[in-house]
N, C-alpha and C positions, 0 to 999 in steps of 0.2 A: 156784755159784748153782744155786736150783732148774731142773732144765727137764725138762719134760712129752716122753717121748720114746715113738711107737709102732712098737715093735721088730720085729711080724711081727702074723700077721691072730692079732686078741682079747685080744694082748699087750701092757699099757701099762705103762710104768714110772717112775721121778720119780727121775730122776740126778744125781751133783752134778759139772756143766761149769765150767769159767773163765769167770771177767767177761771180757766182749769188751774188745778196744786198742782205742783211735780210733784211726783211718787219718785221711790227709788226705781231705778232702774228708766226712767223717762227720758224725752226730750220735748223739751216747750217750741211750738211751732207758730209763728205769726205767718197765717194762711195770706197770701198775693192772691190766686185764683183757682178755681174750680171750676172744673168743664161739668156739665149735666149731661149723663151719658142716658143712653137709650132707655137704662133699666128707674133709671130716676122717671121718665117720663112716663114711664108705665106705672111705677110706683103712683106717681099725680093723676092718673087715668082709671087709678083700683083696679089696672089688671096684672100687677106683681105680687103674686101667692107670697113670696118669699122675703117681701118686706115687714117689717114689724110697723106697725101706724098708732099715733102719729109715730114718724120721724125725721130724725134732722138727716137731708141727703150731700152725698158727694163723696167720690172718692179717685177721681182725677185730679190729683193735686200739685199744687207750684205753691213752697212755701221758705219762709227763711225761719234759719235757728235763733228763738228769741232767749233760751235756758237750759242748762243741761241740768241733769237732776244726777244724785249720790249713787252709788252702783252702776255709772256710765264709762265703761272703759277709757281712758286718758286716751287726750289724741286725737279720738274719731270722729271729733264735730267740732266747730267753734262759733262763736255769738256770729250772725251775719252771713253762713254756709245757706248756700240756694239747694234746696233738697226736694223732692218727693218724696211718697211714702208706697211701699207694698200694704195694700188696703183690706190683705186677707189674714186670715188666720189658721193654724193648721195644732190639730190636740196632737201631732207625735205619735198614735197608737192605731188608728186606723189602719186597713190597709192600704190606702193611699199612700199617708205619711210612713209608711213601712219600707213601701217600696221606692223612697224620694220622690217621689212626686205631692208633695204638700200644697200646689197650686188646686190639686182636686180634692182635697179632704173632705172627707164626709161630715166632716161638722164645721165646714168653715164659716165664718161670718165673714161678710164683706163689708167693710164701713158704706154707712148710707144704706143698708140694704138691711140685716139682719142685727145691725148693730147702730148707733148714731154712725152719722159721720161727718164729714169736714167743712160742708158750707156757714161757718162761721168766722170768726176774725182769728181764734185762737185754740185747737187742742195741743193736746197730750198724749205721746205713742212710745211704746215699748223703744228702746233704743236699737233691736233687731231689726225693727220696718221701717227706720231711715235708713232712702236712700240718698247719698250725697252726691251734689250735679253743678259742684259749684264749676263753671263755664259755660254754661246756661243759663239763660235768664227767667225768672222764675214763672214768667207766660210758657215757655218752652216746655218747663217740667211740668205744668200739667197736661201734657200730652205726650206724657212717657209712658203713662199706664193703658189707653187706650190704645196706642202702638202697637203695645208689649203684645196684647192678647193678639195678635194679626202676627206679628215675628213667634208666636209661641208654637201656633199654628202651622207655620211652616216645617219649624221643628218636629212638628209633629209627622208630618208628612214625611219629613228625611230627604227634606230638597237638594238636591247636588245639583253641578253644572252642567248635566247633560239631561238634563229633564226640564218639561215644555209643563207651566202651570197657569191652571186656568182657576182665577178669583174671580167667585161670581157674589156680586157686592161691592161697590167701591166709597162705603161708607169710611168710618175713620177705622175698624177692625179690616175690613180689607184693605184699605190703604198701607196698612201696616203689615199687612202680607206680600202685596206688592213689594215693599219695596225692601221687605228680606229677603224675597224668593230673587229678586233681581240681584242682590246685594252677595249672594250666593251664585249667582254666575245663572241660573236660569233662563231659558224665554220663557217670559212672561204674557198670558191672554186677560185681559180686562173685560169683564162682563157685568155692565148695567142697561138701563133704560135711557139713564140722565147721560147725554152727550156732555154736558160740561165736568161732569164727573171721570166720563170718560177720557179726554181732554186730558184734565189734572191727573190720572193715571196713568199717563203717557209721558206726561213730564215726570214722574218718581219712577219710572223704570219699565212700565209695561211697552214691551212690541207693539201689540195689538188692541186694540177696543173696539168690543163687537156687542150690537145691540140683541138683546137673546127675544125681545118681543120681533124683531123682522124673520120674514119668511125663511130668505138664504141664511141664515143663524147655521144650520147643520152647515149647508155645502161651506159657509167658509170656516167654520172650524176643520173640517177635513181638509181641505184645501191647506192652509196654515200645515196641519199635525200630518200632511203626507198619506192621509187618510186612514190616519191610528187613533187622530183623539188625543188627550194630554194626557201625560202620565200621574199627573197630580192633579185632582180639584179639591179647589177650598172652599167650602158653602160659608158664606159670611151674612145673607140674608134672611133664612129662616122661614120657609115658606113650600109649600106641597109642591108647587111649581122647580124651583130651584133644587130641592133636594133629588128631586125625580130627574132633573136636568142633570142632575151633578152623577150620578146611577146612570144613566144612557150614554150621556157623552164622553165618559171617562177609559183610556185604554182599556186593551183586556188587562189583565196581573197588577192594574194600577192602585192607584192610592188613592181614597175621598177620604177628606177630613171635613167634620161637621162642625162648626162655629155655633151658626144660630140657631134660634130657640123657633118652632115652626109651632101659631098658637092652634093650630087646625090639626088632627093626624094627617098622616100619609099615608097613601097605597103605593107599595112598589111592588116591581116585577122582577119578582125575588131571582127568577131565574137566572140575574145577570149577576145578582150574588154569585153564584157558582159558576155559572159560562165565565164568568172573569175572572174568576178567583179574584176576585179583588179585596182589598184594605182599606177596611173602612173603619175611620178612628175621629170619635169624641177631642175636643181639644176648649180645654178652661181657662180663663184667668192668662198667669203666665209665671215664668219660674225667676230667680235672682237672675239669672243669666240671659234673661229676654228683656228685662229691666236695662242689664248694664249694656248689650248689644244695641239696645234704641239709642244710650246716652252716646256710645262711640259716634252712631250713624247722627243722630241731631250735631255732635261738636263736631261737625266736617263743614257746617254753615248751608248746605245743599238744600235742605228741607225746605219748604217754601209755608213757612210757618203762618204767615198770615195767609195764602188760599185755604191752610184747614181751619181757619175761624171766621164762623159765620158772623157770629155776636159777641162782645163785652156786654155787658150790663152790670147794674147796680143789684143789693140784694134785694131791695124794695121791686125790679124789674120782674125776680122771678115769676108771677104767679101770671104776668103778664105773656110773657116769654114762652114758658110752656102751652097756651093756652094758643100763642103763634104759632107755636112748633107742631104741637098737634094738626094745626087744619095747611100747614106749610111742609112738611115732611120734603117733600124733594127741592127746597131750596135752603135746607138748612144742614149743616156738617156737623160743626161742632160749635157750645156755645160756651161761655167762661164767663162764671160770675165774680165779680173782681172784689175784691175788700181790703 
């Protein structure tokens, strides 16, 4: 079978592997598509510490049930169910997985990342990490999982309907904040660079889209927030800039939740740590119930599923595609490799 494999940094290649065996307890998945998420292209760039190399990447996935394997409880799948998968893993004993939270397990492997993963025609996954989505078409469900991390986020924050959030990032992780934080009864603030981003943010639920490189960036946030600031921000981009933004702009007693990965340190001006008491919280992956909240919010038909794809390609495209992506960053969302 085809599979998408990245052998060393800028090196992609498309090998022919064995159909996976069902084991007990599995289910056989004939992969439709896979999106290439941020941390694959970093994986192809050699600046993902946390990838094993080579390997086979993807874990955005839209797939149909081709098998069910023995030890599969009766019932919960049938030949032809449109599914995704939760593409993490959690050992039960950590403290993470102690305190239910399994989405941060200290020893999880991510498919595509620290373990293979799905850019090929055909795996094999524990019958725990199907998710079933059948009402959704299986382009849809691969972008259940990059959603999920932006709806997890929110959760984390503990967004209710009288709190004003501000997503700065309107990549597909904050998009997928957006439009829980909206989905939650919130106003919602949109903060990128890319107007057209901005735009599409405004159609999934955000009030406002404010460009944070222009001058009046402060006075219209204050303006908006009544001159308090928002009581949530969500850093979704990852960067000395936006972290520090997300630290200055943020109510006093408020909430900043961190998404991204910033490859530079940061200096911050700790003192607003304390002058705001404020809540500042780490947020991973995404939990079963960030999963199933996406699948409600996709079967309402609202999402506007083709503005979040930039690209289909073939698997033969990928090595091409990444190498687009990389010198293209602000014109590209999301890409899906099809099989």
């Amino acid at each position: 079978m085809k599979t998408i494999l990245i052998e060393e940094k800028e090196k992609v290649s498309v090998t022919d592997t064995p159909k996976p065996e069902l084991k007990p307890g599995e289910v056989l998945l004939k992969i439709g598509y896979v999106g290439f998420c941020g941390s694959d292209l970093n994986t192809y760039l050699g600046k993902n510490a946390m990838a094993i190399s080579p390997v086979v990447p993807g874990h955005e996935i839209g797939a149909i049930v081709e098998g069910i394997g023995p030890e599969v409880p009766a019932g919960l799948f049938h030949k032809g169910m449109h599914v995704t998968v939760n593409p993490y893993t959690a050992c039960g004993k950590c403290p993470s997985c102690r305190r239910r939270r399994p989405n941060t397990c200290r020893d999880n492997q991510t498919l595509g990342v620290q373990r293979h993963g799905a850019m090929q025609e055909y795996i094999a996954v524990p019958w725990e990490k199907v998710v079933e989505a059948d009402g959704l078409s299986v382009k849809e469900c691969a972008l259940i999982e990059p959603m999920s991390v932006g709806f997890h986020a929110v959760a984390r924050g503990e967004v209710t309907d009288i709190d004003t959030v501000m997503v700065i990032g309107c990549g597909m992780i904050g998009v997928g904040a957006i439009v829980r934080a909206a989905l939650r009864g919130a106003k919602v603030i949109a903060v990128d660079l890319d107007e057209k981003k901005l735009e599409l943010a405004k159609h999934l639920g955000a009030s406002y889209g404010l460009d944070s490189s222009k001058e009046d960036f402060h006075d219209k946030l204050m303006e908006i927030t009544g001159g308090d600031g928002p009581d949530v921000v969500i850093e979704a981009v990852g960067s000395p800039f936006t972290y520090n933004l997300a630290v200055n702009e943020v109510s006093f007693a408020g909430r900043v939740v961190c998404i991204g990965y910033s490859p530079a340190p940061v200096t911050f001006q700790t003192k607003l740590f304390v002058q705001k008491e404020l809540d500042i919280r780490g947020s991973r992956n995404a939990l079963p119930e960030d999963f199933k909240a996406v699948k409600e919010y996709m079967k309402r038909g609202t999402c506007p599923v083709d503005s979040l794809i930039s690209a289909v390609v073939q698997p033969e495209q990928a090595a091409d595609i990444l190498a687009y992506w990389d010198t293209h960053r602000p014109d590209i969302f999301r890409i899906l490799v099809e099989f």
